[in-house]
C-alpha positions in Angstrom: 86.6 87.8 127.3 86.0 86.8 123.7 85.6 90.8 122.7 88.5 91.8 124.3 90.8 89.3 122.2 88.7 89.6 119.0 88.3 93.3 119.0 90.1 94.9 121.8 93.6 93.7 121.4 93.1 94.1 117.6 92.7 97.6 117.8 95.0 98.0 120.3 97.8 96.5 117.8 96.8 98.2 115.1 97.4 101.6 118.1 101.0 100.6 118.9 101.9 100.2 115.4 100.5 104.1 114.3 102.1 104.5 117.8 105.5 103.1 116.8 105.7 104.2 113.2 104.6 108.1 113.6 107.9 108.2 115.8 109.9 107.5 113.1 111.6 110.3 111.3 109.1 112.0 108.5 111.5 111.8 105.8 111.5 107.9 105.9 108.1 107.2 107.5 106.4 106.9 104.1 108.4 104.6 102.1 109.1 102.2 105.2 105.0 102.0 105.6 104.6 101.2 102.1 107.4 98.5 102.8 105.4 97.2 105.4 101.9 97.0 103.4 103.6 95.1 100.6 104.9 92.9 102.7 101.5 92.1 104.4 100.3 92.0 101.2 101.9 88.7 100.2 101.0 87.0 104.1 98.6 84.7 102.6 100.8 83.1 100.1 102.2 80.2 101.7 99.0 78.2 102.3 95.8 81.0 102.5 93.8 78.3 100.9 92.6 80.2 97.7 94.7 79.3 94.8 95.6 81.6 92.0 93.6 84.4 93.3 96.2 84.6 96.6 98.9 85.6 93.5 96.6 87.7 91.7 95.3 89.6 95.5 99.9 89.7 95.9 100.1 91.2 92.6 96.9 93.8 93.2 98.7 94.6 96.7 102.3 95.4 95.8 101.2 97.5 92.7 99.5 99.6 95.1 102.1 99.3 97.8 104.7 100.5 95.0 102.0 103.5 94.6 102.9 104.2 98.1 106.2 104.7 98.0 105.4 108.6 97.0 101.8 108.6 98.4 100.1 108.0 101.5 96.8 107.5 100.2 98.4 104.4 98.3 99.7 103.3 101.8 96.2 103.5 103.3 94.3 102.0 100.3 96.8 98.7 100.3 95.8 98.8 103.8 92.0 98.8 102.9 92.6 96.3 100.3 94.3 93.8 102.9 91.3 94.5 105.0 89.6 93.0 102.6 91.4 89.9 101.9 91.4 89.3 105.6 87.9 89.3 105.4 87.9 86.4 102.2 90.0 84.1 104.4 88.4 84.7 107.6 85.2 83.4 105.7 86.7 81.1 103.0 90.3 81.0 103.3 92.6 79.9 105.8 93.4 82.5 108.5 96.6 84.1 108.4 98.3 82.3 111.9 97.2 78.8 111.1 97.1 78.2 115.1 94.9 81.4 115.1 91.2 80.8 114.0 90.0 84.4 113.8 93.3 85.5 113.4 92.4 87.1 109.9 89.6 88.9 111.7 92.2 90.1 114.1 93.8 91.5 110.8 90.7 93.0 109.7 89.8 94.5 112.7 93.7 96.1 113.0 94.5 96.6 109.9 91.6 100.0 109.1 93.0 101.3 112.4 96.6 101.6 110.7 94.6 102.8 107.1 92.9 105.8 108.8 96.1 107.1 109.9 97.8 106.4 106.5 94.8 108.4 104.8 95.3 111.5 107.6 99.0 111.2 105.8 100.5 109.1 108.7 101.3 112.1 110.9 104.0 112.1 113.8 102.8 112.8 117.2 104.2 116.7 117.4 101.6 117.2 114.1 98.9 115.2 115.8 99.1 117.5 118.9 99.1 120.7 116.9 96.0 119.9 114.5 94.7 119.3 117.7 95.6 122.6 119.3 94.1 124.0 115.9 90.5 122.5 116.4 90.2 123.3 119.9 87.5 127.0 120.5 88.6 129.3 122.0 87.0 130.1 125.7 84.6 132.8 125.8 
């Protein structure tokens, strides 16, 4: 039961959210991820338990975040970077839903799910489908 809530449901968060945001409209989908990223990049800040370096990691994040408003490599490298600092408090810090013990695990866990599709350039479902169709051999 432990996998499915520290690994399973993780992933499966990370899944709905690349679920949720690929249906939004292309033209916006971009800058409202980098939005997003920023925004989990300043999660630890009201008690993550590591000091100065929780403003230095904020700084670090929303530079990069801004760096995503135009790219989608940005997007997915914040991402990374979060990863990252999940993994810090999930050994050192405080985790991120102070009920929640491996709660920055959780993150960890989710958080590469929603990178990889930030790297693939956070496509919408219709694009998914026909790089798909693209890959698929042709029957002999």
């Amino acid at each position: 039961m432990q996998f499915v809530t520290t690994v399973l449901a993780p992933v499966a968060i990370g899944l709905v959210y690349v679920t949720l945001m690929s249906l939004v409209p292309d033209r916006h989908r971009l800058r409202l991820n980098a939005v997003m990223v920023a925004g989990a990049g300043a999660a630890y800040l009201s008690g993550g338990g590591l000091g100065g370096w929780e403003f230095l990691f904020t700084v670090v994040a929303t530079y990069v975040a801004y760096r995503g408003l135009d790219s989608w490599t940005f997007v997915g490298t914040a991402w990374l970077l979060h990863t990252a600092w999940d993994i810090v408090h999930h050994v050192k810090g405080n985790p991120i839903v102070p009920l929640a013990h491996d709660s920055s695990l959780g993150c960890a866990i989710c958080d590469p799910v929603i990178a990889l599709w930030c790297l693939a350039g956070g496509p919408s479902p219709r694009t998914m489908l026909r790089r798909r169709e693209r890959h698929v051999p042709a029957e002999a």
